[in-house]
Each structure stands twice: as C-alpha cells, then as structure tokens.
N, CA, C and O atoms as a GROMACS GRO file, in nm:
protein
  520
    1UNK      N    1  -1.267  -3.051  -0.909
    1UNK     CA    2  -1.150  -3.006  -0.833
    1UNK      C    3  -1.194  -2.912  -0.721
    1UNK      O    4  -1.285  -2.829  -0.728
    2UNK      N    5  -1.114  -2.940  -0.614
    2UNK     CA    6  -1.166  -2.882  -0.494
    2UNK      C    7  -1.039  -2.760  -0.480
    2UNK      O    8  -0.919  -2.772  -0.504
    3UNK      N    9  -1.116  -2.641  -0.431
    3UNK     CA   10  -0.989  -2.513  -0.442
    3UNK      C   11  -0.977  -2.489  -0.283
    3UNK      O   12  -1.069  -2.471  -0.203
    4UNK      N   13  -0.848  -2.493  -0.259
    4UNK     CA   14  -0.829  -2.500  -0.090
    4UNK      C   15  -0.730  -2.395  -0.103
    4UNK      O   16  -0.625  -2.404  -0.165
    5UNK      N   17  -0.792  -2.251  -0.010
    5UNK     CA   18  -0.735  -2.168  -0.015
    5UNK      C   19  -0.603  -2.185   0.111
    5UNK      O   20  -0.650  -2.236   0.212
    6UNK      N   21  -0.516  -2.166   0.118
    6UNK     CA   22  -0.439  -2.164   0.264
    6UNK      C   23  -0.339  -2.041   0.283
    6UNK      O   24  -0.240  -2.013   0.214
    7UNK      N   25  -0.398  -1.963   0.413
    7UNK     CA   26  -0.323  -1.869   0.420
    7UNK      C   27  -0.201  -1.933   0.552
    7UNK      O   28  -0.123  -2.027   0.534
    8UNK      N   29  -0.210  -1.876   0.644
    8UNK     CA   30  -0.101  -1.888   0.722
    8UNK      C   31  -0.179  -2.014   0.830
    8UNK      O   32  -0.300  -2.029   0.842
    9UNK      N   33  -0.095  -2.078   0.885
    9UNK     CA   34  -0.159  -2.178   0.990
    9UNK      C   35  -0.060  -2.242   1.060
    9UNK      O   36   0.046  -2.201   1.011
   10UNK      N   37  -0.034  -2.326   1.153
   10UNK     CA   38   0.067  -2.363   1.250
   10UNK      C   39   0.188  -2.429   1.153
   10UNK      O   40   0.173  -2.492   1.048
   11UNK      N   41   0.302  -2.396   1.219
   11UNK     CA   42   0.446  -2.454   1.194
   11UNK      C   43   0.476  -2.355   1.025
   11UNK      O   44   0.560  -2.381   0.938
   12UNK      N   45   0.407  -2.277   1.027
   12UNK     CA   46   0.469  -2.192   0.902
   12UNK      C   47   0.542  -2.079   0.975
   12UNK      O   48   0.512  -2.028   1.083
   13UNK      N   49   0.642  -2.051   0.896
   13UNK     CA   50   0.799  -2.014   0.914
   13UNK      C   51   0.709  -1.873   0.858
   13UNK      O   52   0.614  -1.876   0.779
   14UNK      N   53   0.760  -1.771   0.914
   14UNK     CA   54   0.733  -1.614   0.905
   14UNK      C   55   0.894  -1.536   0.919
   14UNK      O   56   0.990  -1.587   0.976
   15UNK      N   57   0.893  -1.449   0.874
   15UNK     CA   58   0.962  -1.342   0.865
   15UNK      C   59   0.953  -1.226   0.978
   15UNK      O   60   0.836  -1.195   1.000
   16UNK      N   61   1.048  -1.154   1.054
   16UNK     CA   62   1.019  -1.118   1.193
   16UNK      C   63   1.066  -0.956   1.104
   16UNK      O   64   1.175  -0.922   1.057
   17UNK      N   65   0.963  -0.900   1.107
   17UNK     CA   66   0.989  -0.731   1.018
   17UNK      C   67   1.020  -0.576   1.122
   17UNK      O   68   1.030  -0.461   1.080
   18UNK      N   69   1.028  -0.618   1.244
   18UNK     CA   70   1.037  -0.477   1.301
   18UNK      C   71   1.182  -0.471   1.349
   18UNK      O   72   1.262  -0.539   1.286
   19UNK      N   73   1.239  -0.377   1.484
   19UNK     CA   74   1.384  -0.384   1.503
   19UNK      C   75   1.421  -0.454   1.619
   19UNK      O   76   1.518  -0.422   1.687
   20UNK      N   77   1.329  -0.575   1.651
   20UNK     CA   78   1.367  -0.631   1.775
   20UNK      C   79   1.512  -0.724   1.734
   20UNK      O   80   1.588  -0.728   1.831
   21UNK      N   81   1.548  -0.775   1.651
   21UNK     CA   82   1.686  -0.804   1.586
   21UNK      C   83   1.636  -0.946   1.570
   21UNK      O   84   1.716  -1.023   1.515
   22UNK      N   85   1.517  -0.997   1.608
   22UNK     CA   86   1.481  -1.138   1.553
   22UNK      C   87   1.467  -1.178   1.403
   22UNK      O   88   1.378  -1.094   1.393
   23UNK      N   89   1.473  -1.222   1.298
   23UNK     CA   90   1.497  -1.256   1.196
   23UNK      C   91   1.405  -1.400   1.142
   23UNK      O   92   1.421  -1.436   1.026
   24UNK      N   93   1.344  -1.449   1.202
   24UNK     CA   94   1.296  -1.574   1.217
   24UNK      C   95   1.195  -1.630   1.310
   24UNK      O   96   1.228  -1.659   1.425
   25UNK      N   97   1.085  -1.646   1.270
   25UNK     CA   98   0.964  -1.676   1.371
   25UNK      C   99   0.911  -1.839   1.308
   25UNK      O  100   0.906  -1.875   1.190
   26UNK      N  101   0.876  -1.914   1.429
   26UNK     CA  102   0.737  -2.034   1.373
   26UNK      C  103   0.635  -2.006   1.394
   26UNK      O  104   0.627  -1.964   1.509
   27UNK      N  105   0.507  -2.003   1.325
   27UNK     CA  106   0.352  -2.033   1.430
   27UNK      C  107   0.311  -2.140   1.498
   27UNK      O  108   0.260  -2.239   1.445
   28UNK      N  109   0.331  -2.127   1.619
   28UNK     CA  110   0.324  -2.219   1.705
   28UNK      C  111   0.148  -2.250   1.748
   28UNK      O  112   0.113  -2.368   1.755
   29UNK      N  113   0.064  -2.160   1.772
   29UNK     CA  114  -0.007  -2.159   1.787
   29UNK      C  115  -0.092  -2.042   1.761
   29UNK      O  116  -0.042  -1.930   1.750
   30UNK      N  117  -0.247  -2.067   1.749
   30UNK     CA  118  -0.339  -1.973   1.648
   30UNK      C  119  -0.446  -1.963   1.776
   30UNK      O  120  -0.505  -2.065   1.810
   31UNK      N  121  -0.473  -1.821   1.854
   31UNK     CA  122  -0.592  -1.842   1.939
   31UNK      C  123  -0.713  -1.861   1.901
   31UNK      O  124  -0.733  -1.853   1.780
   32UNK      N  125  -0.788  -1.882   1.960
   32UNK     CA  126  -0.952  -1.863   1.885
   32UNK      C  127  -0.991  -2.050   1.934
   32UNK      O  128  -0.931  -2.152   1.966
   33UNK      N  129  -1.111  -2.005   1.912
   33UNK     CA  130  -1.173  -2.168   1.886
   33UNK      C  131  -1.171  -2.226   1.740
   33UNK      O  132  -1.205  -2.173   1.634
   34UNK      N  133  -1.127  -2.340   1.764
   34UNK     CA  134  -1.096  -2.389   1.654
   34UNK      C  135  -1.071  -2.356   1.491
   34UNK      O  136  -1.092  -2.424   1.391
   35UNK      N  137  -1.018  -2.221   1.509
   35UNK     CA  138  -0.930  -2.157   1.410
   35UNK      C  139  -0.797  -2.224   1.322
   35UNK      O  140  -0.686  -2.244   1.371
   36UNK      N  141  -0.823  -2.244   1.229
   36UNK     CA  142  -0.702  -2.286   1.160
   36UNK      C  143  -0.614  -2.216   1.078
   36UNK      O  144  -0.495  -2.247   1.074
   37UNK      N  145  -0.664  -2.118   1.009
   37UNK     CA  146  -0.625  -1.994   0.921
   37UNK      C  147  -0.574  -1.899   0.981
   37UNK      O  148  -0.582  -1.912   1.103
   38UNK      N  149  -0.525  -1.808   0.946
   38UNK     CA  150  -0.494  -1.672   0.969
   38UNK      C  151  -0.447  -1.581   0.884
   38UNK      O  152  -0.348  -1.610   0.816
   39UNK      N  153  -0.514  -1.443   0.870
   39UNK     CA  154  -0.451  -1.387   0.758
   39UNK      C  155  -0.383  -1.244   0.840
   39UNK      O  156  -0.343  -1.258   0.956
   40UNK      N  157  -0.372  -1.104   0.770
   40UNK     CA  158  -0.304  -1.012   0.742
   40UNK      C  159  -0.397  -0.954   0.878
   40UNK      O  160  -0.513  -0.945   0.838
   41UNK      N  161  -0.388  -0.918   1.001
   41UNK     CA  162  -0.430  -0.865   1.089
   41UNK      C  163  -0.464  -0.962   1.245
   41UNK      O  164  -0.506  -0.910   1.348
   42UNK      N  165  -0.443  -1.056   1.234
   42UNK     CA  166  -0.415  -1.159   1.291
   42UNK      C  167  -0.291  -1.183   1.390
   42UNK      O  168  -0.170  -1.187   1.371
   43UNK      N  169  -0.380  -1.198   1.516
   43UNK     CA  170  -0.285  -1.215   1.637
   43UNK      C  171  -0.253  -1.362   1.682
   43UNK      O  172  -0.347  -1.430   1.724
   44UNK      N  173  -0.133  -1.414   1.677
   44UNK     CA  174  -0.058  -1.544   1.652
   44UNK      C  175   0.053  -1.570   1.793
   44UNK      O  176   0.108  -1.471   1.842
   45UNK      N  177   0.070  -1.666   1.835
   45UNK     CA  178   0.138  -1.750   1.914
   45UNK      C  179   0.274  -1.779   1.834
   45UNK      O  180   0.258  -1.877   1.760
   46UNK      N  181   0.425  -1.713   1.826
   46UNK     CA  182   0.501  -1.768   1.736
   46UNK      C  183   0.633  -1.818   1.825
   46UNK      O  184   0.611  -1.769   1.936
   47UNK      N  185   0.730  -1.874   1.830
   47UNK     CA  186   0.848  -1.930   1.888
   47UNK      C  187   0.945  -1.901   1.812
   47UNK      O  188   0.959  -1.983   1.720
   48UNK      N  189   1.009  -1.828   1.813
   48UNK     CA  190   1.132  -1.724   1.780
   48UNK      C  191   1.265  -1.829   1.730
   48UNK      O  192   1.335  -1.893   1.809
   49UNK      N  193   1.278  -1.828   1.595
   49UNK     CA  194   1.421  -1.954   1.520
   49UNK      C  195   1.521  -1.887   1.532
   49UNK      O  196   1.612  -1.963   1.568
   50UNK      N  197   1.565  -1.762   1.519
   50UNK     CA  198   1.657  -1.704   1.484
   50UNK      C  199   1.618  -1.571   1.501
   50UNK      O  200   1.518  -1.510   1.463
   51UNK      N  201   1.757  -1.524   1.590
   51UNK     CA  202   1.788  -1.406   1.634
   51UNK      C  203   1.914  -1.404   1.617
   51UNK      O  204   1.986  -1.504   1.610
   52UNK      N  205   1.965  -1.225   1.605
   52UNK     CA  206   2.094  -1.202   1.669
   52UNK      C  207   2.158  -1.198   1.759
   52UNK      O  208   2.061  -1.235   1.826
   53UNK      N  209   2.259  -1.184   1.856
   53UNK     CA  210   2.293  -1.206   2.004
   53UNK      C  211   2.222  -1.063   2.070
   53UNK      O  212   2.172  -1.049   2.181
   54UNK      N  213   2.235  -0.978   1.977
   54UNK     CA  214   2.163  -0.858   2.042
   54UNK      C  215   2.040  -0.842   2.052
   54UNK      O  216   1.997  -0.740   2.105
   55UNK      N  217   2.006  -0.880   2.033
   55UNK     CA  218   1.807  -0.904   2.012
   55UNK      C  219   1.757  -0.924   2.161
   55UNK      O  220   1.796  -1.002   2.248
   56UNK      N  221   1.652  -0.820   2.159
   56UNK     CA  222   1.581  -0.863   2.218
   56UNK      C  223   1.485  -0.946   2.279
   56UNK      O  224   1.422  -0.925   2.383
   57UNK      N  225   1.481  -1.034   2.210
   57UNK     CA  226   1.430  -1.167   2.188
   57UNK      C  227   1.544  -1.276   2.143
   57UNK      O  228   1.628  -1.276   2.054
   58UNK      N  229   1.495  -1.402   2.284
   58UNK     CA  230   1.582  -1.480   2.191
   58UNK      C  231   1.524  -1.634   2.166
   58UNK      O  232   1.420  -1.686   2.207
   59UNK      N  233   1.627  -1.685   2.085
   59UNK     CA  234   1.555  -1.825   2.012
   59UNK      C  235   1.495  -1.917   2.109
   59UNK      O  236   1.563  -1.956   2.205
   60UNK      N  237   1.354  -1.962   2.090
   60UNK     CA  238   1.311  -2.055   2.154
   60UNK      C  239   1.235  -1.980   2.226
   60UNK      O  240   1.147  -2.043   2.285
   61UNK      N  241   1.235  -1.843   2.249
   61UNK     CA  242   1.160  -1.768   2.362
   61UNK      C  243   1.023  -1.804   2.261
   61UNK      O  244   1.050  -1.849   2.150
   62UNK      N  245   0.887  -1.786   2.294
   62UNK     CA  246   0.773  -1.761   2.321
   62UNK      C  247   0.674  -1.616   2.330
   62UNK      O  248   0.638  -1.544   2.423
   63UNK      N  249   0.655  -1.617   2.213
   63UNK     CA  250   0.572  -1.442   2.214
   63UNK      C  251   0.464  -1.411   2.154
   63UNK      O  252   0.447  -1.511   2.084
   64UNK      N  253   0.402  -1.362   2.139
   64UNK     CA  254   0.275  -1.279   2.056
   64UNK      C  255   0.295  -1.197   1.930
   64UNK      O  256   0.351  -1.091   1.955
   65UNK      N  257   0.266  -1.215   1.802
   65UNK     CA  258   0.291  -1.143   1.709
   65UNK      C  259   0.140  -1.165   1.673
   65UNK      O  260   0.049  -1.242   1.702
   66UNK      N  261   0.182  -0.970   1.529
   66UNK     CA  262   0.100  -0.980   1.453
   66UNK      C  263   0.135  -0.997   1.336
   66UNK      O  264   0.247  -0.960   1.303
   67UNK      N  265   0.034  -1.068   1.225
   67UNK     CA  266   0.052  -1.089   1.103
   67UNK      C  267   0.041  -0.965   1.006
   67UNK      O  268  -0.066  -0.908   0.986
   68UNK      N  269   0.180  -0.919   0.936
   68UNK     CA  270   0.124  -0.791   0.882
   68UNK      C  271   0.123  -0.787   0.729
   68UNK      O  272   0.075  -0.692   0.668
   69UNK      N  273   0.189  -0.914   0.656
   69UNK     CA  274   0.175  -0.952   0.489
   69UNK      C  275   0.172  -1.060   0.512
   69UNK      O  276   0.190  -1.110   0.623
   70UNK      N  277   0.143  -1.131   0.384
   70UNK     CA  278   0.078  -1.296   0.336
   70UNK      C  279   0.124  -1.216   0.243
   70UNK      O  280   0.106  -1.097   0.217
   71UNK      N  281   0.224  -1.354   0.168
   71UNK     CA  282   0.188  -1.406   0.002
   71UNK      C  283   0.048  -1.464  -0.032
   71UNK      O  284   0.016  -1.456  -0.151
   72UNK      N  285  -0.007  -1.498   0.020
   72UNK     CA  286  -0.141  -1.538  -0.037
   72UNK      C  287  -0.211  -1.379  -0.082
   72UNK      O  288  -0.203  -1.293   0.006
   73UNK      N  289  -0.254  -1.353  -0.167
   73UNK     CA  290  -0.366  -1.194  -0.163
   73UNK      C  291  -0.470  -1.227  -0.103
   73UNK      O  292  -0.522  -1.334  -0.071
   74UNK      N  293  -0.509  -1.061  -0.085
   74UNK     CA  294  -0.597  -1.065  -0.003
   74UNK      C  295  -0.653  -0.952  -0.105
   74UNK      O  296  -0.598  -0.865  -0.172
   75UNK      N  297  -0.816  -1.001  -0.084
   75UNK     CA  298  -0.925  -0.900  -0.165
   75UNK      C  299  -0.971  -0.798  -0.056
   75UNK      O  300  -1.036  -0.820   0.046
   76UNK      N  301  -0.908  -0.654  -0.114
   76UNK     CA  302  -0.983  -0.518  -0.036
   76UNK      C  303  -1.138  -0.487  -0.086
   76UNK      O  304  -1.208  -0.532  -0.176
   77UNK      N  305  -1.150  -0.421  -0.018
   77UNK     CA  306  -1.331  -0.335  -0.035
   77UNK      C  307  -1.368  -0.341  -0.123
   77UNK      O  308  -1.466  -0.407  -0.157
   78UNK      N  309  -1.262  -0.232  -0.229
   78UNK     CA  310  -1.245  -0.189  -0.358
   78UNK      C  311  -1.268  -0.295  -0.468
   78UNK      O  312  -1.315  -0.253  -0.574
   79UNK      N  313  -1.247  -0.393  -0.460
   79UNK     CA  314  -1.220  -0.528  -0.583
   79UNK      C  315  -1.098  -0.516  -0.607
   79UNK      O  316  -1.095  -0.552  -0.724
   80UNK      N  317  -0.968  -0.484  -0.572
   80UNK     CA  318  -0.859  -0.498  -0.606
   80UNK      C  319  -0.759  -0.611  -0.434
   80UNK      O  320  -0.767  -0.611  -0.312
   81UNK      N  321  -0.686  -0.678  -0.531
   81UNK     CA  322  -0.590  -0.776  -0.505
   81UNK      C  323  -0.482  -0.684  -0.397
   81UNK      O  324  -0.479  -0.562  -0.408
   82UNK      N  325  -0.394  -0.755  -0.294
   82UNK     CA  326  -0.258  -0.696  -0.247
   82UNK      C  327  -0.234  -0.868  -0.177
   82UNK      O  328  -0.300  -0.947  -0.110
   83UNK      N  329  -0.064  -0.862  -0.257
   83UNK     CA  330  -0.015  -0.957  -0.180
   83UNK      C  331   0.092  -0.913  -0.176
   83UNK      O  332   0.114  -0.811  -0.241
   84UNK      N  333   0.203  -0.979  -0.094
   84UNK     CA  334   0.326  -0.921  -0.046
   84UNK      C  335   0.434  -1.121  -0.100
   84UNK      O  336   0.408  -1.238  -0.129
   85UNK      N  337   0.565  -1.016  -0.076
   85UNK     CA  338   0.675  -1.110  -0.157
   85UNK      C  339   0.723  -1.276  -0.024
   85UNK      O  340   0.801  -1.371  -0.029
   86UNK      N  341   0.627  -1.226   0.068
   86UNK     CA  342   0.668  -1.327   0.200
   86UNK      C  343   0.595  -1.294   0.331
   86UNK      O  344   0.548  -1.188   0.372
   87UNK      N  345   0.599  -1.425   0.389
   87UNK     CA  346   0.505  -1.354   0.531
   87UNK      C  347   0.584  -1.347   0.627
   87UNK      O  348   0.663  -1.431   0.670
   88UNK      N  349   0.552  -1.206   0.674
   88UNK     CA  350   0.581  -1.142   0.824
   88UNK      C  351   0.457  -1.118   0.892
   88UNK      O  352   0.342  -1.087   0.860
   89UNK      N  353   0.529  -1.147   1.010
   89UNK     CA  354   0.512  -1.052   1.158
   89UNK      C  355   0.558  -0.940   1.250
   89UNK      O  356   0.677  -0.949   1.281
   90UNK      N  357   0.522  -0.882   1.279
   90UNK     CA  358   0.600  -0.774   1.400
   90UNK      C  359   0.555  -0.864   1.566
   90UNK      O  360   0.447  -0.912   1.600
   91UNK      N  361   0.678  -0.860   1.636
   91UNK     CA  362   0.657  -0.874   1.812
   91UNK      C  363   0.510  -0.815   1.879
   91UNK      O  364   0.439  -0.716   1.857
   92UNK      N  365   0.507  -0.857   1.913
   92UNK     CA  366   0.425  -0.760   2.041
   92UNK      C  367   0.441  -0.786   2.193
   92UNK      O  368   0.476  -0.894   2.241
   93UNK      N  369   0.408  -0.656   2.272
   93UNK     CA  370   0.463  -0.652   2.400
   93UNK      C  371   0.303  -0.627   2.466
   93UNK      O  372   0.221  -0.535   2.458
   94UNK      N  373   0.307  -0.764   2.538
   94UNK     CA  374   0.159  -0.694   2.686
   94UNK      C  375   0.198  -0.600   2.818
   94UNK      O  376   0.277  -0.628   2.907
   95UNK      N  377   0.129  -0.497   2.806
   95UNK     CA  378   0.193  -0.456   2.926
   95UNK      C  379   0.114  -0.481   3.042
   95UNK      O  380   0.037  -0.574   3.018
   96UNK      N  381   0.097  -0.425   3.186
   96UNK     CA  382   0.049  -0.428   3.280
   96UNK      C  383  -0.110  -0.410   3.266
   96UNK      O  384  -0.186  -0.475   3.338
   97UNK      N  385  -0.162  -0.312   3.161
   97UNK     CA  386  -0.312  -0.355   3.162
   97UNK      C  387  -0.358  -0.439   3.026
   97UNK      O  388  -0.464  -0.427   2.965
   98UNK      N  389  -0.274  -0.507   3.003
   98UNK     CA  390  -0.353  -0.613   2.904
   98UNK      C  391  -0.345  -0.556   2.763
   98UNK      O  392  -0.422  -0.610   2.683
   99UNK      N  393  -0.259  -0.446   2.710
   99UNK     CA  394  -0.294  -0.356   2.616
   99UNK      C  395  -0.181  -0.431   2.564
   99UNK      O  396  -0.109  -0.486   2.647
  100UNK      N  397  -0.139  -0.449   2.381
  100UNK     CA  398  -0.058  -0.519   2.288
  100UNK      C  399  -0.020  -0.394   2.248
  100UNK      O  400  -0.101  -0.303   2.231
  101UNK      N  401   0.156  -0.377   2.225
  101UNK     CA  402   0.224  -0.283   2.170
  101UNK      C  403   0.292  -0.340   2.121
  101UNK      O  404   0.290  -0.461   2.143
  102UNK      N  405   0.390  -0.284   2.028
  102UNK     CA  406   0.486  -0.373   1.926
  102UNK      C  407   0.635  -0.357   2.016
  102UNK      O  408   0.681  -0.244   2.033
  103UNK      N  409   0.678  -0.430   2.049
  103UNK     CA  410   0.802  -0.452   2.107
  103UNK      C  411   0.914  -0.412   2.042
  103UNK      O  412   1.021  -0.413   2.103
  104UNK      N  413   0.908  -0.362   1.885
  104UNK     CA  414   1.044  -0.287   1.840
  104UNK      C  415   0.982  -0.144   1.825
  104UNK      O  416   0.862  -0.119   1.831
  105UNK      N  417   1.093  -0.047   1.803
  105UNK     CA  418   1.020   0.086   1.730
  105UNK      C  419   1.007   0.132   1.632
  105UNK      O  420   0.961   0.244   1.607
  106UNK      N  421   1.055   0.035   1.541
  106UNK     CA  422   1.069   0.030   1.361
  106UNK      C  423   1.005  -0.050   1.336
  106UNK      O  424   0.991  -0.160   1.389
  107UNK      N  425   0.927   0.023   1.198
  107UNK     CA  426   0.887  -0.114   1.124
  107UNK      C  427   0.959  -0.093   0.974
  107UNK      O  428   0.930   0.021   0.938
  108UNK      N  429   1.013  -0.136   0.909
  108UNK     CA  430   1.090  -0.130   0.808
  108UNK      C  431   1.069  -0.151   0.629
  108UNK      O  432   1.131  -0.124   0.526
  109UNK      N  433   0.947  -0.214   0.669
  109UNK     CA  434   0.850  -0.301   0.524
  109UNK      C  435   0.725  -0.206   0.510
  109UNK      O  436   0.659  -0.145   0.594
  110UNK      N  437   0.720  -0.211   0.440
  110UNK     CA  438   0.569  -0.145   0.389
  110UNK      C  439   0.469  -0.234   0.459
  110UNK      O  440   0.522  -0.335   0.504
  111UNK      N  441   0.304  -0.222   0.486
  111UNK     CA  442   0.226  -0.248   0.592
  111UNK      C  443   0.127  -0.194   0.491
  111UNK      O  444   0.128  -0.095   0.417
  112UNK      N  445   0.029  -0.306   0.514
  112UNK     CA  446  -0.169  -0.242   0.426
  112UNK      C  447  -0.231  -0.171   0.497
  112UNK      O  448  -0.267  -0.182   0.615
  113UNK      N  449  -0.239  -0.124   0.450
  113UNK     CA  450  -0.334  -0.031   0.523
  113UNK      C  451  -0.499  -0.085   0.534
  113UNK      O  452  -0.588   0.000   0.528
  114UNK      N  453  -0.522  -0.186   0.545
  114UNK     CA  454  -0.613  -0.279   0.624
  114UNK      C  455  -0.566  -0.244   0.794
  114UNK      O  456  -0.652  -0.204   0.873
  115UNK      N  457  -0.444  -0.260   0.829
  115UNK     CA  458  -0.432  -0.278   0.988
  115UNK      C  459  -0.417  -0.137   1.032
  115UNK      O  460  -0.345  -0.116   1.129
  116UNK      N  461  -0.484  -0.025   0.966
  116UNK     CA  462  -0.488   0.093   0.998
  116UNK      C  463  -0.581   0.136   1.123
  116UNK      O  464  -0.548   0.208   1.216
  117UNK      N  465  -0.740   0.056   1.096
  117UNK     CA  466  -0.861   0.077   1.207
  117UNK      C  467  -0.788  -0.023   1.306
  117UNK      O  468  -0.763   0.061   1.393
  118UNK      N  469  -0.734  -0.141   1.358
  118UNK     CA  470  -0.732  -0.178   1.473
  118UNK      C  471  -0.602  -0.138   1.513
  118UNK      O  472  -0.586  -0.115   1.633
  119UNK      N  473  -0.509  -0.124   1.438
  119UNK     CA  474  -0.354  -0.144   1.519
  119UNK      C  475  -0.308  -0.004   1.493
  119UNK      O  476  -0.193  -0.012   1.450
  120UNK      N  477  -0.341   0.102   1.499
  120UNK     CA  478  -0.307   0.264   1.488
  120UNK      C  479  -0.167   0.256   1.539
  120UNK      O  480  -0.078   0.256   1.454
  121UNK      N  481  -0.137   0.250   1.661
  121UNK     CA  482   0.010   0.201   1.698
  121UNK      C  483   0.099   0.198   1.634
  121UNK      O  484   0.190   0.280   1.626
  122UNK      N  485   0.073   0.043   1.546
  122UNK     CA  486   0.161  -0.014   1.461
  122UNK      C  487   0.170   0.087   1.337
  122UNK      O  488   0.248   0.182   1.339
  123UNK      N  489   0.107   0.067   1.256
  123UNK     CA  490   0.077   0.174   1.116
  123UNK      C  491   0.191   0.295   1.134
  123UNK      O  492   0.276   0.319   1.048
  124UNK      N  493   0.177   0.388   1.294
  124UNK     CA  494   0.246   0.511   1.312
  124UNK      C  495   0.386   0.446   1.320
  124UNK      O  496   0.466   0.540   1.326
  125UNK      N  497   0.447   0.335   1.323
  125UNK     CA  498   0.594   0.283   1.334
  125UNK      C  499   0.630   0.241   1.204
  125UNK      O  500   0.749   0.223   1.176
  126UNK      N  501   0.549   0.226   1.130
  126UNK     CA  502   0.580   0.191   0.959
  126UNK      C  503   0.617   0.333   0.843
  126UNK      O  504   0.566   0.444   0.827
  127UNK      N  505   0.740   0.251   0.774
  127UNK     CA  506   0.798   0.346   0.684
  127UNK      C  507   0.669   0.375   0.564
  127UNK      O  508   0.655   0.487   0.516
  128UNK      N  509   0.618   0.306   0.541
  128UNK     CA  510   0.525   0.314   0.463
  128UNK      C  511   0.358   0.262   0.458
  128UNK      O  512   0.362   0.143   0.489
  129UNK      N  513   0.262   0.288   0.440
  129UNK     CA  514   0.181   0.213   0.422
  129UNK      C  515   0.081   0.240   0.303
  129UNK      O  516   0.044   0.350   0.261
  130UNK      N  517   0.034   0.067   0.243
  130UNK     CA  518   0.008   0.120   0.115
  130UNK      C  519  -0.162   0.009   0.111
  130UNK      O  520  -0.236   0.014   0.013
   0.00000   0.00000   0.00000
C-alpha cells in the first residue's frame, strides 16, 4: 500500500478567517515550479465563492492568500502533531513596493505559531496563537 499524503492543492474550497467579510475561497492556483502541495505558511492564488455585500472583496474577484490551518497535521520541531478543525486562509494586500499585508485587521481563529518567523504582521492581528 502506497501512503499519499495530501495537504491542500488546486480547486480545494478553504475557509476565509480574517474581517474582510469573505466567507469562502477556491485554490485556484499554487505559485512555484511545479508545486502541487501546500501546507500551513503557504502563499496561494484563491478566487473568492462567497462574500457578504459588504465585503471587501467580492465573488469571483482574484487574490493572494495565506494558508494559516490544514486539517491534515503537521509535525513541529518538537515531535508533536497540530491540526486544525478546517482549512483557512487570510487575504492579502500588495502594496506599492511589493510587500504582502493582510487585507483585514482581524484575525479571529487561533494561528501556529509556525507563521510567527515569516509573517510577524499576521501573528500581531491574531486573537491567539498556539
């Protein structure tokens, strides 16, 4: 038996976790060379299913997210397991010099503290991180 791990990869449906009022993301596309995977720190191509009328974002628009839980676990440093109940993303916003910020100012879900060394940003907008 062959064990095929699969974390996140195109046309999987994500969960949109910050306060841009979107509710609903696809992965549309995964950068990199010939990348198929993606896990918990991971910058993704997603197309927005569902929003509210107030949102800043709306359906069908086209954006940049990051991946911030997988149900799949993920093995830390330590030898211990963390998986989460569903996968999200938070928005992100490019600004004028090329720099990725998160496009809401909440983050509302708890966040690993894996995305602590690259995304400092993000981490400081989260209610929790564990």
């Amino acid at each position: 038996n062959i064990l095929i791990i699969i974390m996140l990869q195109r046309e999987t449906l994500v969960v949109v976790t910050d306060n841009t009022w979107a509710t609903e993301a696809k992965i549309i596309g995964i950068p990199g060379p010939v990348q198929r995977q993606v896990g918990i720190g991971d910058i993704v191509n997603v197309a927005i299913q569902k929003a509210s009328p107030a949102a800043s974002v709306k359906p069908g628009q086209v954006c940049k997210a990051l991946v911030v839980r997988t149900r799949k676990e993920t093995r830390r440093v330590d030898g211990t397991y963390i998986r989460f109940g569903e996968n999200a993303v938070i928005i992100l916003d490019i600004d004028a010099k090329g720099e990725m910020k998160p496009k809401g100012k909440r983050i509302s879900w708890p966040l690993p503290k894996e995305l602590r060394e690259r995304f400092k940003n993000v981490t400081n907008l989260a209610e929790e991180v564990i």
